[in-house]
C-alpha positions as MATLAB code, in Angstrom:
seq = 'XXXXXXXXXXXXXXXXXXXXXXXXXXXXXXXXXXXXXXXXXXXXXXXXXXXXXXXXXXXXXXXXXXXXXXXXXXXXXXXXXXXXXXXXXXXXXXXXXXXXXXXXXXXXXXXXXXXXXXXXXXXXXXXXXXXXXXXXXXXXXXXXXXXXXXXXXXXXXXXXXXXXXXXXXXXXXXXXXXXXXXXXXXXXXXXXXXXXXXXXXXXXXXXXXXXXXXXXXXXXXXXXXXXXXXXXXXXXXXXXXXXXXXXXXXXXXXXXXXXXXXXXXXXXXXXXXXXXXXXXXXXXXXXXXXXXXXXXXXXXXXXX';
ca = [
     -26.845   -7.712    2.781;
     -27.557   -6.631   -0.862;
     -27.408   -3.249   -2.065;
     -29.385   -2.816   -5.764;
     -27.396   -0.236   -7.867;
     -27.384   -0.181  -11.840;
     -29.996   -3.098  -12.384;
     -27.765   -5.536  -10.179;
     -27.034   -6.288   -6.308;
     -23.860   -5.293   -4.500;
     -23.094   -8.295   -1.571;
     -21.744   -6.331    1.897;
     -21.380   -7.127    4.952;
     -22.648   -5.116    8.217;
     -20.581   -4.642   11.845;
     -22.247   -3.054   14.488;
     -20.352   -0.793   16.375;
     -19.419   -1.856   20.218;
     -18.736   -0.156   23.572;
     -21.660    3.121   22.839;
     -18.527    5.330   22.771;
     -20.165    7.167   19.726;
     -24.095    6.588   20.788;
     -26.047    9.484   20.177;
     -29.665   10.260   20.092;
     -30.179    9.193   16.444;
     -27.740    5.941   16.635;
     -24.476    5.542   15.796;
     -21.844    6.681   13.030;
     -21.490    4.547    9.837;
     -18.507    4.266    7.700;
     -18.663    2.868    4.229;
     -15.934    1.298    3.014;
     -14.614   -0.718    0.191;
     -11.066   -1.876   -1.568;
      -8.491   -1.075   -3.934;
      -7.893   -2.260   -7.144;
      -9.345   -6.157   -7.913;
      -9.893   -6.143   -4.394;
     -12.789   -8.057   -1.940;
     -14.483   -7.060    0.918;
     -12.999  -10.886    2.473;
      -9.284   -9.547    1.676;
      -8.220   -7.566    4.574;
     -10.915   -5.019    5.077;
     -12.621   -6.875    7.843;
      -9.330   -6.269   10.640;
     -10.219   -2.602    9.702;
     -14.148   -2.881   10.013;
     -13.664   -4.489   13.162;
     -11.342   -2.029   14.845;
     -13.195    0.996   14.116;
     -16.556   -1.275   15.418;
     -14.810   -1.582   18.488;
     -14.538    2.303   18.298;
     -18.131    2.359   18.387;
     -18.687    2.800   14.771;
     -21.252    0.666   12.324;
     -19.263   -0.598    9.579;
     -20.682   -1.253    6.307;
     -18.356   -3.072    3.717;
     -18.771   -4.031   -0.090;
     -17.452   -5.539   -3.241;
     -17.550   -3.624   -6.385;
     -19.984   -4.650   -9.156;
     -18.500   -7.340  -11.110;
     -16.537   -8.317   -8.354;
     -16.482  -11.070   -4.972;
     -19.714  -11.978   -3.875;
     -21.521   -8.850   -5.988;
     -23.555   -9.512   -8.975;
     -22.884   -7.667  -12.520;
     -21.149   -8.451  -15.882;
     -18.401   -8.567  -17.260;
     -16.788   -9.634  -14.271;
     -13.243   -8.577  -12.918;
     -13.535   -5.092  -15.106;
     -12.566   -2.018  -13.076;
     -15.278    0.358  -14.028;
     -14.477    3.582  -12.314;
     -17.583    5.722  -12.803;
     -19.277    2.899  -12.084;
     -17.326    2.125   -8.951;
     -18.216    5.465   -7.511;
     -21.904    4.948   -8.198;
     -21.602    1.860   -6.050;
     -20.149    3.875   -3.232;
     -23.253    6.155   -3.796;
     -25.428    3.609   -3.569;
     -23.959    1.855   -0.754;
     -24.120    5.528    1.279;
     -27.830    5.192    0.517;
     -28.224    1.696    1.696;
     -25.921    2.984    5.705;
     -29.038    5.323    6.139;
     -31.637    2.196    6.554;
     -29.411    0.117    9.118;
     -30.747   -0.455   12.244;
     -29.002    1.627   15.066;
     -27.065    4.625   12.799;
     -27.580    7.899   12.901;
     -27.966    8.757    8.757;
     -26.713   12.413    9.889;
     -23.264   10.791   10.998;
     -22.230    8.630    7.377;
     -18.550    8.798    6.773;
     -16.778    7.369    3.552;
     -13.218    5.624    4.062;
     -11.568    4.119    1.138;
      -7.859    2.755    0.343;
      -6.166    2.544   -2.672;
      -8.051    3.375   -5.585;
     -10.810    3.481   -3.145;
      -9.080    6.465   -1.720;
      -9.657    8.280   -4.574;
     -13.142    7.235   -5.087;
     -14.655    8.647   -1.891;
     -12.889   12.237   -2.652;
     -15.055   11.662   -5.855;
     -18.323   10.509   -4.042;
     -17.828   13.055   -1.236;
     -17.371   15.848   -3.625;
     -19.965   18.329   -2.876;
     -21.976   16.631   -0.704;
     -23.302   17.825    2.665;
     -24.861   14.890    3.967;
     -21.393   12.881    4.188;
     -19.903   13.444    7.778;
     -16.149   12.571    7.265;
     -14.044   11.023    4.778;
     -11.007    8.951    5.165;
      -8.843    8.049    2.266;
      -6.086    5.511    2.969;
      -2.621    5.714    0.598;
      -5.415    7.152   -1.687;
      -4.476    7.199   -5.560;
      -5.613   10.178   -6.563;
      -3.817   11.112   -9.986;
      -3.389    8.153  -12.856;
      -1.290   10.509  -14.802;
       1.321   11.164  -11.867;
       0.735    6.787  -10.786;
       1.990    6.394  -14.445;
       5.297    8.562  -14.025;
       6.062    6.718  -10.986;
       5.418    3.440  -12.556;
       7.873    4.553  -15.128;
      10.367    5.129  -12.678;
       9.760    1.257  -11.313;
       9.322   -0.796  -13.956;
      10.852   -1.250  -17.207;
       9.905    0.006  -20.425;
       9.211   -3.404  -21.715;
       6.864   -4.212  -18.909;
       4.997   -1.177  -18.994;
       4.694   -1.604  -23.024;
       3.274   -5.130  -22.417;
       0.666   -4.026  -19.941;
      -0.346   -1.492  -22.468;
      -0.344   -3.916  -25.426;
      -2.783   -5.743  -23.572;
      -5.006   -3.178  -22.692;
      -5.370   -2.251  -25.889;
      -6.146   -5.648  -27.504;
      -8.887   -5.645  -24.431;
     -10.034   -2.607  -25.727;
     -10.544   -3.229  -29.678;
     -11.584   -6.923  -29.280;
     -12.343   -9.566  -26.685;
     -11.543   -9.049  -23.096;
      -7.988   -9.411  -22.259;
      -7.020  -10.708  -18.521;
      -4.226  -10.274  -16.648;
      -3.194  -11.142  -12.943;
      -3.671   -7.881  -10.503;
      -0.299   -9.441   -8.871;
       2.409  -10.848  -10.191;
       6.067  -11.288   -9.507;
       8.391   -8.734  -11.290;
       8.820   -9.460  -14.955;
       5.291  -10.734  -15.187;
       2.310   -9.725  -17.210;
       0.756   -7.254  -14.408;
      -1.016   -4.689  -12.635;
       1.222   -4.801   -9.439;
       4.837   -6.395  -10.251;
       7.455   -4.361   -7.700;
       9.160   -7.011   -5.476;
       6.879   -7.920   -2.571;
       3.711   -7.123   -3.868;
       2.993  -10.693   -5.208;
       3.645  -11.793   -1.274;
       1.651   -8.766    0.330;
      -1.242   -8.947   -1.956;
      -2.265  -12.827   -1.557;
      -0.981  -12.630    2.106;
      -5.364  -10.268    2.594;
      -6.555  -12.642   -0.197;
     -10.169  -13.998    0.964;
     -12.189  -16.497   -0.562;
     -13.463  -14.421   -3.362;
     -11.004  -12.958   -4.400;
      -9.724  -13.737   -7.793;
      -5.874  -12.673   -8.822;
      -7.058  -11.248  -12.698;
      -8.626   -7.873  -13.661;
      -9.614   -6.405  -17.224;
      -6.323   -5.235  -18.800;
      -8.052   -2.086  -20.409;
      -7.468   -0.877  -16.930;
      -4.043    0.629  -17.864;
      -5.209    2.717  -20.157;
      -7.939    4.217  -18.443;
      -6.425    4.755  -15.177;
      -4.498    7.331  -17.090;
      -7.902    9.741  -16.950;
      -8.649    9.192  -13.719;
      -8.130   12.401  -11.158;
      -9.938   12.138   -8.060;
      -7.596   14.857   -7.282;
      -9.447   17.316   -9.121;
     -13.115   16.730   -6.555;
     -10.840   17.347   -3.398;
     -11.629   20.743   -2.753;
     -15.091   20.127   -3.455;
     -15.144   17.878   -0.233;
     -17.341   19.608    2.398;
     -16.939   17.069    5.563;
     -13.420   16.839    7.222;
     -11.041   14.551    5.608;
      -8.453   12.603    7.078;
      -5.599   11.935    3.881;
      -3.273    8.921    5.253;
       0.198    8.943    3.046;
       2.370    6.005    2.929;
       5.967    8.633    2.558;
       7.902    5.533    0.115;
       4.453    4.463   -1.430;
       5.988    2.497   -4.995;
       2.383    2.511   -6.007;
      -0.051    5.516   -5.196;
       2.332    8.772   -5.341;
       2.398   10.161   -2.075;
       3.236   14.022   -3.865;
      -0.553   13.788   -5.564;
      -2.040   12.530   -2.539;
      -0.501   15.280   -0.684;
      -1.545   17.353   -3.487;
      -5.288   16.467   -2.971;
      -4.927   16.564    0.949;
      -4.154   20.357    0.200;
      -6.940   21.447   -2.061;
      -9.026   19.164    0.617;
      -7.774   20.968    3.634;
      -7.694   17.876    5.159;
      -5.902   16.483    8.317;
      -2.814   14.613    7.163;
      -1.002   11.796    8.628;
       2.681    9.873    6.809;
       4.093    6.986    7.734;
       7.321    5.507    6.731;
       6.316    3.217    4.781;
       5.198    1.232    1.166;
       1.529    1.088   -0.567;
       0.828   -2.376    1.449;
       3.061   -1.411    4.927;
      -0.627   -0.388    6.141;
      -2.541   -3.272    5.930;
      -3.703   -5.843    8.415;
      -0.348   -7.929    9.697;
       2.011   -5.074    8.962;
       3.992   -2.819   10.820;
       1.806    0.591    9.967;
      -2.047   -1.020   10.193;
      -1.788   -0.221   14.137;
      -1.025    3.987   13.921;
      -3.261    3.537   11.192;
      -6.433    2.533   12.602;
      -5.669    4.451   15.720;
      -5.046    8.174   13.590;
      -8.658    7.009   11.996;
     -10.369    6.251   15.182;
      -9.224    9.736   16.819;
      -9.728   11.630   13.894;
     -13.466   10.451   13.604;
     -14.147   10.623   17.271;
     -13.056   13.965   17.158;
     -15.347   15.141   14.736;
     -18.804   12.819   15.305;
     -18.645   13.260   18.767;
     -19.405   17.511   18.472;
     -22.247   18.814   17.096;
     -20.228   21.197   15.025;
     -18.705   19.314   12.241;
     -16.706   22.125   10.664;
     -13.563   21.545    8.662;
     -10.709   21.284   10.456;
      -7.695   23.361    9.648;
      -5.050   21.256    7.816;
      -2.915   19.276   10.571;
       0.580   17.697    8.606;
       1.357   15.866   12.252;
       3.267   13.433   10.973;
       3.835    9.124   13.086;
];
């Protein structure tokens, strides 16, 4: 499926939802959903678009402009604005499948994605729920904690190389790398849990002028213009989005909040966490496109 935003085509894929658990008049729910950062629709969303399918939910997936199958130049540059006007557009595009109710649309993102959809969301009234996943929500607090994790003369080369990306040609670096490499992710294990959901499409580099702007970028600051009911899911020991600003924007949200024990990637398909996961989401979305009255919730910290 291709979704025209911006004078070029998103690629997504499209999973019906099963079982009629969530049939109503109109069709069935949709959830929206793309990845973190340099991620691919082929690298480890799919497990999630097909559990919540077999909740009897649509699924509609998608890669970023510039990225996987999508069209757009330059390629591999994270273009935040513009990543949130792809969300928009792919919102749009859930209306027209066949078989969903357009009344029932619910945004789910992870990562950076998880503060995009706070950002799309954000005063909205046609968006039925929104589920953001270990959502990074604060660049300025993501760059403290990245201070506390790496040191100074990794963080200065990053930066060195956003800024020669910046004032001249584009500058690459890997998204993962082992510690002590040039890149976005370094901690131990992220090298292994990264390419462990790598798909087809997906390529290990991204624009290093990413640094610098991720440093201006608060999703945290749309929260409490989020009308729907929002599920915030908070890895507790996340080493990469910090779970204090996610809590932070769960608050000013009023959202439903789940933790888990767990790291930035402890969530993802093959881990020990991607099971409560998907089963929190399922509940909390049954729960709320199953009524009629779609009402926020008042804030829930149960904790798994």
């Amino acid at each position: 499926m291709r979704i025209p935003v911006g004078g070029v085509e998103l690629d997504a894929f499209h999973v019906p939802g099963r079982g009629g658990a969530l049939d109503g008049p109109a069709g069935r729910p949709v959830v929206v959903m793309a990845h973190g950062l340099g991620g691919t629709k082929d690298s480890g969303l799919e497990p999630f678009a097909e559990a919540l399918a077999d909740g009897g939910l649509d699924v509609l997936a998608f890669d970023y402009r510039g990225f996987g199958s999508s069209g757009g130049e330059p390629r591999q540059r994270v273009d935040l604005a513009g990543q949130v006007e792809d969300y928009r557009a792919a919102l749009a595009a859930a209306a027209s499948l066949p078989g969903v109710d357009p009344s029932r649309r619910v945004l789910w993102g992870v990562s950076l994605a998880g503060g995009h959809v706070l950002t799309a969301a954000s005063g909205r009234d046609d968006v039925a729920a929104v589920v953001a996943l270990t959502p990074l929500v604060d660049g300025l607090a993501a760059g403290r904690l990245a201070a506390r994790h790496h040191p100074p003369s990794a963080l200065l080369r990053s930066t060195a190389a956003g800024v020669r990306s910046r004032v001249g040609r584009p500058v690459m670096m890997p998204v993962v790398a082992r510690p002590g490499e040039l890149g976005a992710l370094t901690l131990p294990g992220q090298l292994e849990a990264y390419t462990a959901l790598a798909g087809p499409t997906w390529s290990n580099e991204v624009d290093a002028r990413i640094g610098l702007e991720l440093g201006r970028h608060r999703p945290v600051r749309h929260a409490a213009g989020v009308r729907a009911p929002l599920l915030v899911q908070i890895a507790d020991f996340d080493r990469s989005a910090p779970p204090h600003a996610a809590a932070k924007a769960a608050e000013r949200g009023r959202a439903e909040v789940r933790h888990y024990p767990c790291d930035h990637f402890d969530v993802w398909p093959g881990r020990d966490w991607f099971g409560p996961v998907v089963e929190h989401q399922l509940h909390f979305l049954r729960r709320h496109l199953t009524t009629s009255d779609r009402g926020r919730m008042p804030a829930d910290t149960a904790s798994q």
